[in-house]
C-alpha positions as a LaTeX table, in Angstrom:
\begin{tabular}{lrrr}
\hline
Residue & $x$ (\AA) & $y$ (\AA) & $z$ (\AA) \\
\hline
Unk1 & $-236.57$ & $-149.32$ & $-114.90$ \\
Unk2 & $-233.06$ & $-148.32$ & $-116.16$ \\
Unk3 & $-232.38$ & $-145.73$ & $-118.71$ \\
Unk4 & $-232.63$ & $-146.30$ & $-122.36$ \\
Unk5 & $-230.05$ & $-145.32$ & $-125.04$ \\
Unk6 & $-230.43$ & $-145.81$ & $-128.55$ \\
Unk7 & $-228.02$ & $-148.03$ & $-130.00$ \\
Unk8 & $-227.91$ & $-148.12$ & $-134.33$ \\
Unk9 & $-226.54$ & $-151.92$ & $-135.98$ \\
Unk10 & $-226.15$ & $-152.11$ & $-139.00$ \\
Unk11 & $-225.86$ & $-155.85$ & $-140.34$ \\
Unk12 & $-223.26$ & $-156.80$ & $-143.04$ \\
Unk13 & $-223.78$ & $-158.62$ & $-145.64$ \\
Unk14 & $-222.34$ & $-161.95$ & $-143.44$ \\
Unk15 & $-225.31$ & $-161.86$ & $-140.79$ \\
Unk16 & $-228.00$ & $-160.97$ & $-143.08$ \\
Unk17 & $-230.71$ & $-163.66$ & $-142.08$ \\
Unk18 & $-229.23$ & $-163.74$ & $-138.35$ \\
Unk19 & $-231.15$ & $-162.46$ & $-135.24$ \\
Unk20 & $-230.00$ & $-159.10$ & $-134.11$ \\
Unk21 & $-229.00$ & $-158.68$ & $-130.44$ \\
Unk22 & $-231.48$ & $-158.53$ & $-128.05$ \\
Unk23 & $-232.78$ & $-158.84$ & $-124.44$ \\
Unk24 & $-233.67$ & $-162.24$ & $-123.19$ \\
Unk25 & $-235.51$ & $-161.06$ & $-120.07$ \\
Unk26 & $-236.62$ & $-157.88$ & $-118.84$ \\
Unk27 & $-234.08$ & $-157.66$ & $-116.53$ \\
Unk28 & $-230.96$ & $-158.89$ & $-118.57$ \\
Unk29 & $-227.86$ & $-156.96$ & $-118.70$ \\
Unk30 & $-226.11$ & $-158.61$ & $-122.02$ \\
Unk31 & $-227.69$ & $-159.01$ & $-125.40$ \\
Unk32 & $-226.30$ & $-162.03$ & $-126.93$ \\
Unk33 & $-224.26$ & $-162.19$ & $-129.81$ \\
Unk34 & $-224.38$ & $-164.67$ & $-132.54$ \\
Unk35 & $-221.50$ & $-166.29$ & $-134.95$ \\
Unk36 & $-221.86$ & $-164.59$ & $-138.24$ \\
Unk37 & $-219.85$ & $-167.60$ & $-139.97$ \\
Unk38 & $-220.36$ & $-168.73$ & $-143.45$ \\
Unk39 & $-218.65$ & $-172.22$ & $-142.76$ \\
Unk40 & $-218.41$ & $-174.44$ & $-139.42$ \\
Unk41 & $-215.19$ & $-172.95$ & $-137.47$ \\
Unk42 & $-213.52$ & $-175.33$ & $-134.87$ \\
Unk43 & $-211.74$ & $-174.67$ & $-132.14$ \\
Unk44 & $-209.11$ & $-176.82$ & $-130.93$ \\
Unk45 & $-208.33$ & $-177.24$ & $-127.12$ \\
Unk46 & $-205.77$ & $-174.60$ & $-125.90$ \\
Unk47 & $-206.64$ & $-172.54$ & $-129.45$ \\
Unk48 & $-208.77$ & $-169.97$ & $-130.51$ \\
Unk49 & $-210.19$ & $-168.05$ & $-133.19$ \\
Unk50 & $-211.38$ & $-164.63$ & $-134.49$ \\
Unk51 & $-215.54$ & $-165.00$ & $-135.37$ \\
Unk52 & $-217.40$ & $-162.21$ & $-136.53$ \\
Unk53 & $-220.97$ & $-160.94$ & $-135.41$ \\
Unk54 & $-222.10$ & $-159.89$ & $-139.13$ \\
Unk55 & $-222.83$ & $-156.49$ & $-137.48$ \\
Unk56 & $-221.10$ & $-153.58$ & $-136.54$ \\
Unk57 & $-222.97$ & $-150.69$ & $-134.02$ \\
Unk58 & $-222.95$ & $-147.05$ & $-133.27$ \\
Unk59 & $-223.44$ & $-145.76$ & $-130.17$ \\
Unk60 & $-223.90$ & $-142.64$ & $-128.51$ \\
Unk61 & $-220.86$ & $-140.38$ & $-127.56$ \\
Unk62 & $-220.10$ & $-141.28$ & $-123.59$ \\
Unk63 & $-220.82$ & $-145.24$ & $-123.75$ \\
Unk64 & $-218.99$ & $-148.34$ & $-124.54$ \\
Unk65 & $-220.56$ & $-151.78$ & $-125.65$ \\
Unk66 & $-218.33$ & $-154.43$ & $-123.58$ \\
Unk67 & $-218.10$ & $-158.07$ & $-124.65$ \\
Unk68 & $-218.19$ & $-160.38$ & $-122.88$ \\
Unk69 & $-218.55$ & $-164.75$ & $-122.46$ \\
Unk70 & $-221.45$ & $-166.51$ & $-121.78$ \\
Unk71 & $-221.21$ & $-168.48$ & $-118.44$ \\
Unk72 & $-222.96$ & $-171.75$ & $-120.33$ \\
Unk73 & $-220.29$ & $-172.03$ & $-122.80$ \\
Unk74 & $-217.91$ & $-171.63$ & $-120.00$ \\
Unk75 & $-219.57$ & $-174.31$ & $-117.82$ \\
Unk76 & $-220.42$ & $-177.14$ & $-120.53$ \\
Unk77 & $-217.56$ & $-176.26$ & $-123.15$ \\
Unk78 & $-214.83$ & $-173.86$ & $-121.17$ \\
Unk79 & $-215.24$ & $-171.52$ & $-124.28$ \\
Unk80 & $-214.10$ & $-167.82$ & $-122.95$ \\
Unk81 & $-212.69$ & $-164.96$ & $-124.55$ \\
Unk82 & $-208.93$ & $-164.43$ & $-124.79$ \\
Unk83 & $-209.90$ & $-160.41$ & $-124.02$ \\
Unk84 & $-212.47$ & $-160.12$ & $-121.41$ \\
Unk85 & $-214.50$ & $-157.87$ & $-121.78$ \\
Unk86 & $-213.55$ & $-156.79$ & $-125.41$ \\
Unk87 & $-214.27$ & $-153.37$ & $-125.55$ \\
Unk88 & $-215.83$ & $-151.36$ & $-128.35$ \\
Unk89 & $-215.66$ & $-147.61$ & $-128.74$ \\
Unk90 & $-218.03$ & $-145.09$ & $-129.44$ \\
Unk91 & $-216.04$ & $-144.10$ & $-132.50$ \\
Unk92 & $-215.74$ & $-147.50$ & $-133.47$ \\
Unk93 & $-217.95$ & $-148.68$ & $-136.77$ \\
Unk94 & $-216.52$ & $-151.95$ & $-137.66$ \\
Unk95 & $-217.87$ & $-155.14$ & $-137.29$ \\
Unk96 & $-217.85$ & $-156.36$ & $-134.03$ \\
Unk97 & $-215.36$ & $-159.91$ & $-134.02$ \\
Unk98 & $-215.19$ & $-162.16$ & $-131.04$ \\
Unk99 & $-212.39$ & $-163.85$ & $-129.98$ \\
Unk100 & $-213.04$ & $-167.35$ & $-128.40$ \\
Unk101 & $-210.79$ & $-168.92$ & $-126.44$ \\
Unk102 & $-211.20$ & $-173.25$ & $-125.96$ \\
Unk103 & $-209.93$ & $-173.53$ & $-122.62$ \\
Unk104 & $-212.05$ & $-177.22$ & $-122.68$ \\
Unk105 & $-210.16$ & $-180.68$ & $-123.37$ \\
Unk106 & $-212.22$ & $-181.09$ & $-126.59$ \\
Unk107 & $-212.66$ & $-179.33$ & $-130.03$ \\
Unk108 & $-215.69$ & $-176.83$ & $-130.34$ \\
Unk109 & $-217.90$ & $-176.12$ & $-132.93$ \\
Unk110 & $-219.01$ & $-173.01$ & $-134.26$ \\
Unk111 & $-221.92$ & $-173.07$ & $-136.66$ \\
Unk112 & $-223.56$ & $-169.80$ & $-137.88$ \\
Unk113 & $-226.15$ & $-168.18$ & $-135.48$ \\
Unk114 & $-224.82$ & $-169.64$ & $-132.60$ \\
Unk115 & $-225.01$ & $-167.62$ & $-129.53$ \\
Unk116 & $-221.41$ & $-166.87$ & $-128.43$ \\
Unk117 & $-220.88$ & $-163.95$ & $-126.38$ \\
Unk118 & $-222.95$ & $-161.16$ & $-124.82$ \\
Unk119 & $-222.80$ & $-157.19$ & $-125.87$ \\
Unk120 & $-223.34$ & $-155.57$ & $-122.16$ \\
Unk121 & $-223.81$ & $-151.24$ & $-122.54$ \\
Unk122 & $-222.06$ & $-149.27$ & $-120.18$ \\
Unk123 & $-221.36$ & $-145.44$ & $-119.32$ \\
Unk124 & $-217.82$ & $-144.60$ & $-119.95$ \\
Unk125 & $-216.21$ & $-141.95$ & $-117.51$ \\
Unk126 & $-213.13$ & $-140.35$ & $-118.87$ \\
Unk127 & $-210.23$ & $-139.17$ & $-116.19$ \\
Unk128 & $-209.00$ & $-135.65$ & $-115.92$ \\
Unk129 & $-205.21$ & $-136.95$ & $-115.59$ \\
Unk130 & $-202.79$ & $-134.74$ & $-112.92$ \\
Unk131 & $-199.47$ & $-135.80$ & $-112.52$ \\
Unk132 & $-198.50$ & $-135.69$ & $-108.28$ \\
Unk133 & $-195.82$ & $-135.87$ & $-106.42$ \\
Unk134 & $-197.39$ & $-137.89$ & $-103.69$ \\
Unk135 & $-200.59$ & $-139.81$ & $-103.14$ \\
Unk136 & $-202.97$ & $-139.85$ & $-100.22$ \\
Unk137 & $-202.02$ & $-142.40$ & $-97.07$ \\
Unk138 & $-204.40$ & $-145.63$ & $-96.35$ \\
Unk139 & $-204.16$ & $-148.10$ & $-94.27$ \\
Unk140 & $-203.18$ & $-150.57$ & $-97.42$ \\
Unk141 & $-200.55$ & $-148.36$ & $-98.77$ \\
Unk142 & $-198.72$ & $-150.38$ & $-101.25$ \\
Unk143 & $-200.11$ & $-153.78$ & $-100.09$ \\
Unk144 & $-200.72$ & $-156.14$ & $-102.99$ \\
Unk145 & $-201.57$ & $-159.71$ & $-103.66$ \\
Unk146 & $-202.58$ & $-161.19$ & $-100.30$ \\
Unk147 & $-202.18$ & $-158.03$ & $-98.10$ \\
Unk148 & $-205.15$ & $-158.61$ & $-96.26$ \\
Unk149 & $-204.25$ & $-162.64$ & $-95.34$ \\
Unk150 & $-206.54$ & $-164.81$ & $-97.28$ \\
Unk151 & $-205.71$ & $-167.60$ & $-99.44$ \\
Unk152 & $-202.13$ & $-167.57$ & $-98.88$ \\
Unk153 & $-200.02$ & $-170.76$ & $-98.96$ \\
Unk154 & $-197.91$ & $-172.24$ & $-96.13$ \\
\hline
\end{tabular}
């Protein structure tokens, strides 16, 4: 059984009547996310647009609420989001917007309380920055994009 944090929403006046976020499964990691739209928003291939959750959360000091796509609307539509994972703050008490990216060959629709992203919690561990004047040797060293030898071309 994993931890439990409590997470406040508050719903705006634009998802009143919507379903708040919630597990699916007992084992889920995301709670979806629905479109808070008053009107049908379309998408156009190679376009996207701003939709808005109708809620906006506050969470405890230390975690982060990530968003990110849902792998069905990826598969059947190629609907993503432009940022993935969107990241929301602890400090942060506006309403959470999605950004959805059509990567598809067709328009897509976007009716209210459709499910179009997922809210995932996570820890958030902040770094204790120190300027050096070297770094540790590996075996990598600088070694980027194909280093190691796979997938090259040629």
């Amino acid at each position: 059984m994993s931890d439990l944090i409590r997470l406040l929403i508050k719903v705006l006046p634009n998802g009143e009547g919507l379903p708040l976020p919630h597990y699916h499964t007992e084992h889920a990691a995301g709670m979806d996310l629905v479109a808070a739209v008053l009107s049908e928003v379309v998408v156009p291939p190679g376009g996207w647009a701003h939709v808005p959750t109708g809620i906006a959360v506050e969470l405890p000091a230390g975690y982060e609420a990530q968003i990110r796509p849902r792998s069905g609307l990826a598969l059947k539509y190629g609907i993503g989001l432009v940022n993935s994972p969107g990241t929301v703050d602890a400090d942060y008490r506006g309403e959470i917007g999605v950004i959805l990216m059509n990567f598809g060959s067709a328009h897509f629709s976007v009716k209210r309380g459709d499910r179009i992203a997922q809210m995932v919690i996570g820890r958030v561990y902040r770094a204790d920055i120190q300027e050096v004047v070297e770094l540790s040797d590996t075996a990598r060293a600088g070694g980027g994009f194909g280093h190691t030898g796979g997938g090259g071309v040629g």
